[in-house]
C-alpha positions as CSV (number, residue, x, y, z in Angstrom):
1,X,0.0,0.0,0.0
2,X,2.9,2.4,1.0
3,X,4.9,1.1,-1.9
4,X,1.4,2.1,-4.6
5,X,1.2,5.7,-2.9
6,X,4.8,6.4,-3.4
7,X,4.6,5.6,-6.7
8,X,1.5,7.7,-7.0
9,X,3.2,11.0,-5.8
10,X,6.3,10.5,-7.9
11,X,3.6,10.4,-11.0
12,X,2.1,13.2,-9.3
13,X,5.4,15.0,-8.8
14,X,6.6,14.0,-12.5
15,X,2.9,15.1,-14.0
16,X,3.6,19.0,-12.4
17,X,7.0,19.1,-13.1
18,X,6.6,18.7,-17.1
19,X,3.3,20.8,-16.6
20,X,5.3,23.4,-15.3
21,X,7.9,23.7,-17.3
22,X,5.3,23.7,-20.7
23,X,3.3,26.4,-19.4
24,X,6.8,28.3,-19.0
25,X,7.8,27.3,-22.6
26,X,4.2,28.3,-24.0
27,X,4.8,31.8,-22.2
28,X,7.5,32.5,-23.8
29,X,6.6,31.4,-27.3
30,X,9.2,28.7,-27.6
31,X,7.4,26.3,-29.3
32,X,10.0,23.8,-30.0
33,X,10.4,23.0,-25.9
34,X,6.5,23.3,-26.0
35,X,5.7,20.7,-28.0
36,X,9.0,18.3,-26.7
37,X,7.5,18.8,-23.3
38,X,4.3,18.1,-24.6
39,X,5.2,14.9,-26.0
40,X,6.7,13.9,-23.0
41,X,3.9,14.7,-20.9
42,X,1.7,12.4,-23.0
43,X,3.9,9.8,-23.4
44,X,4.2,9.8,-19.7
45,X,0.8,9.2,-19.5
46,X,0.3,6.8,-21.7
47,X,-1.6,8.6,-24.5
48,X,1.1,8.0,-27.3
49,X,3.3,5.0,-27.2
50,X,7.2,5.1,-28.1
51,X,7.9,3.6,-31.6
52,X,9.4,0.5,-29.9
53,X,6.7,-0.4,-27.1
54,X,4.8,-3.0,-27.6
55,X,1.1,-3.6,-25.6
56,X,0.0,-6.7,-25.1
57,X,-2.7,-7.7,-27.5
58,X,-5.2,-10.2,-26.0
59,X,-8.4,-12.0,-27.7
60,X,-10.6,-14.6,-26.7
61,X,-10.6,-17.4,-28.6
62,X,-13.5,-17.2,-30.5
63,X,-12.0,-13.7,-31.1
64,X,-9.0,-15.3,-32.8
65,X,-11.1,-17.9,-34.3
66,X,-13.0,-14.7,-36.5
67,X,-9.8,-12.6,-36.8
68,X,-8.0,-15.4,-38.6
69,X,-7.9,-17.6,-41.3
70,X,-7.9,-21.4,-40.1
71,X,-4.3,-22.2,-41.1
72,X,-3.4,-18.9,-39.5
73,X,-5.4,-20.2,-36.2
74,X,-4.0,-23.4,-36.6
75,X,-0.3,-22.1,-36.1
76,X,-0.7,-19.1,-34.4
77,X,-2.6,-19.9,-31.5
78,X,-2.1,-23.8,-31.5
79,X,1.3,-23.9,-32.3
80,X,1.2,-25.8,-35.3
81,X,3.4,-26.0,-38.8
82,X,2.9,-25.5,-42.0
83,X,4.6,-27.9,-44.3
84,X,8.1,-27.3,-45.8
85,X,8.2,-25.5,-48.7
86,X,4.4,-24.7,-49.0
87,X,4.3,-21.6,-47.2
88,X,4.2,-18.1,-49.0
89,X,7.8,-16.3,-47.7
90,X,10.1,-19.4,-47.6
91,X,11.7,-18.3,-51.2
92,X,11.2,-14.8,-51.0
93,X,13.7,-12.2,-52.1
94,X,12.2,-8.7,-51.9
95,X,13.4,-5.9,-49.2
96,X,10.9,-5.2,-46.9
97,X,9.6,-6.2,-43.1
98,X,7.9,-9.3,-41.7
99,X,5.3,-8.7,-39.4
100,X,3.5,-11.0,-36.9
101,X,0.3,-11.9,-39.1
102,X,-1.8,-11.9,-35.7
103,X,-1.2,-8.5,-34.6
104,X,1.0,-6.3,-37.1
105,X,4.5,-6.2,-35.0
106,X,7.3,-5.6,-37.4
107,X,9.4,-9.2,-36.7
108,X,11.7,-9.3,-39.0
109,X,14.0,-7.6,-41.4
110,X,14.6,-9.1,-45.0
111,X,17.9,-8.2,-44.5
112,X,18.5,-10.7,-41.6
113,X,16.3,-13.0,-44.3
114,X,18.8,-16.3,-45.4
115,X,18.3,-19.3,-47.3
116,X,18.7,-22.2,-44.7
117,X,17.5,-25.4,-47.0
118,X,14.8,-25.9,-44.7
119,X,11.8,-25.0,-47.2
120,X,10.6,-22.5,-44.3
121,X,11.6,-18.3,-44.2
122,X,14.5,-18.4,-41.7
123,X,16.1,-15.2,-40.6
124,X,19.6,-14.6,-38.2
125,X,18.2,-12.2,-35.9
126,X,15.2,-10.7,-35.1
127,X,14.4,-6.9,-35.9
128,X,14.8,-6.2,-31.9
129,X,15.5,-8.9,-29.5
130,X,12.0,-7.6,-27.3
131,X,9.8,-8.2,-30.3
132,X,9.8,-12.3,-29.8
133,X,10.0,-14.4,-26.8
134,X,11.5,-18.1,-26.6
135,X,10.0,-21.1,-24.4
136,X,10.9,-24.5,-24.1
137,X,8.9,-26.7,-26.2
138,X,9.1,-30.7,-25.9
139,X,7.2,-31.7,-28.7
140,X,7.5,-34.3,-30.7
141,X,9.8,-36.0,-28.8
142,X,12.5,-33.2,-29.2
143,X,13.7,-30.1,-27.0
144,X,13.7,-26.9,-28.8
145,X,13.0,-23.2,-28.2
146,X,9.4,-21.9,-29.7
147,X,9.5,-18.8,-30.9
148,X,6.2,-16.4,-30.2
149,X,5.3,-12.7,-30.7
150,X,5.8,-10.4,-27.7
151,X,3.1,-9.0,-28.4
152,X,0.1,-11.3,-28.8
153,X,2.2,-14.4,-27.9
154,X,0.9,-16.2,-31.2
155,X,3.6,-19.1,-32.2
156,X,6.1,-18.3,-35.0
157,X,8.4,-20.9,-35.3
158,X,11.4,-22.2,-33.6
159,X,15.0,-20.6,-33.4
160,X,17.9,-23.3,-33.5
161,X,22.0,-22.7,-33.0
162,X,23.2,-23.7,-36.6
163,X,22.3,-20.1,-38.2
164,X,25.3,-18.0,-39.8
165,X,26.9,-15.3,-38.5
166,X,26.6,-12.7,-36.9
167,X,24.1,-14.7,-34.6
168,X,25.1,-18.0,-35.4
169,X,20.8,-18.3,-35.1
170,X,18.5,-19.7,-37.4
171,X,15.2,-18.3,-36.6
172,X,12.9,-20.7,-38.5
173,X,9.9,-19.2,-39.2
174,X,5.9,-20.3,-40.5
175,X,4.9,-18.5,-43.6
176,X,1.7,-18.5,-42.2
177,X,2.7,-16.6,-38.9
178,X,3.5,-13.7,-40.8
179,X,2.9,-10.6,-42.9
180,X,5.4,-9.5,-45.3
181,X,5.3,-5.9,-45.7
182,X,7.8,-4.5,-49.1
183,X,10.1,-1.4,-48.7
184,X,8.9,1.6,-50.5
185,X,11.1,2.4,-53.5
186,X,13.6,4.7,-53.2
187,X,12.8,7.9,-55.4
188,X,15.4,8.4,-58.1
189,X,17.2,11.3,-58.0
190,X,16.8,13.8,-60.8
């Protein structure tokens, strides 16, 4: 209890702070600090998230059930795989981002993309190490580490130690589990 009301007045204390020090920037018409502080102050209070954060994203199951297609369901939120080689992204070459298919958190970078001979889309790191989580997973009969989004903890994949360097990872990936988003075109210049 103690421990929640401290924390209370230090969000208190913080909250008047940046307050203060806004209205002083608005007073004296400099803008710039005005709208830094004012970014802060929301941010601080939640109302705007930082490009990197990442909220949880939570459905029912039903929910999940109408949000995605079967196969999607299937591997997403019962951990299953697709079959080598099927899967959309497994032989694809463009520049551009993979994103969880579930909830739309950029994954992976096509950059980090490599051909691993495994018929599935396997990359050597992730975009940021926060973005996925790992678990132990002792099915069928093996140990490995399951890959799932940080996010909405749908089930990407697994990530095994015979990747190439830098990482020495192979994060291998279900088509299914993801979005592939392309890189705009760079404008040529005139």
């Amino acid at each position: 209890m103690v421990e929640r009301w401290s924390d209370d007045c230090l969000t208190i204390a913080w909250a008047w702070n940046v307050g203060n020090h806004l209205g002083r920037a608005i007073l004296r018409k400099d803008m710039k600090h005005a709208i830094l502080l004012g970014a802060v102050a929301l941010a601080g209070m939640g109302l705007i998230n930082p490009p990197d954060r990442k909220d949880k994203v939570v459905h029912t199951d039903a929910e999940w059930r109408r949000l995605l297609t079967p196969e999607q369901y299937r591997v997403l939120r019962q951990a299953g795989t697709e079959q080598a080689f099927t899967g959309k992204y497994w032989n694809n070459h463009e520049a551009g981002k993979y994103l969880c298919a579930a909830c739309g958190l950029a994954l992976f970078d096509s950059k980090t993309k490599f051909e691993s001979g495994t018929g599935w889309p396997s990359f050597w790191q992730p975009i940021a190490a926060s973005r996925v989580e790992t678990k132990g997973d002792q099915s069928l009969g093996m140990t490995r580490n399951e890959v799932v989004c940080a996010r909405c903890g749908g089930h990407l994949g697994h990530v095994f130690d015979d990747g190439p360097k830098p990482t020495g990872l192979r994060y291998c990936m279900n088509s299914v589990s993801l979005k592939f988003v392309p890189a705009k075109p760079v404008p040529a210049s005139h």
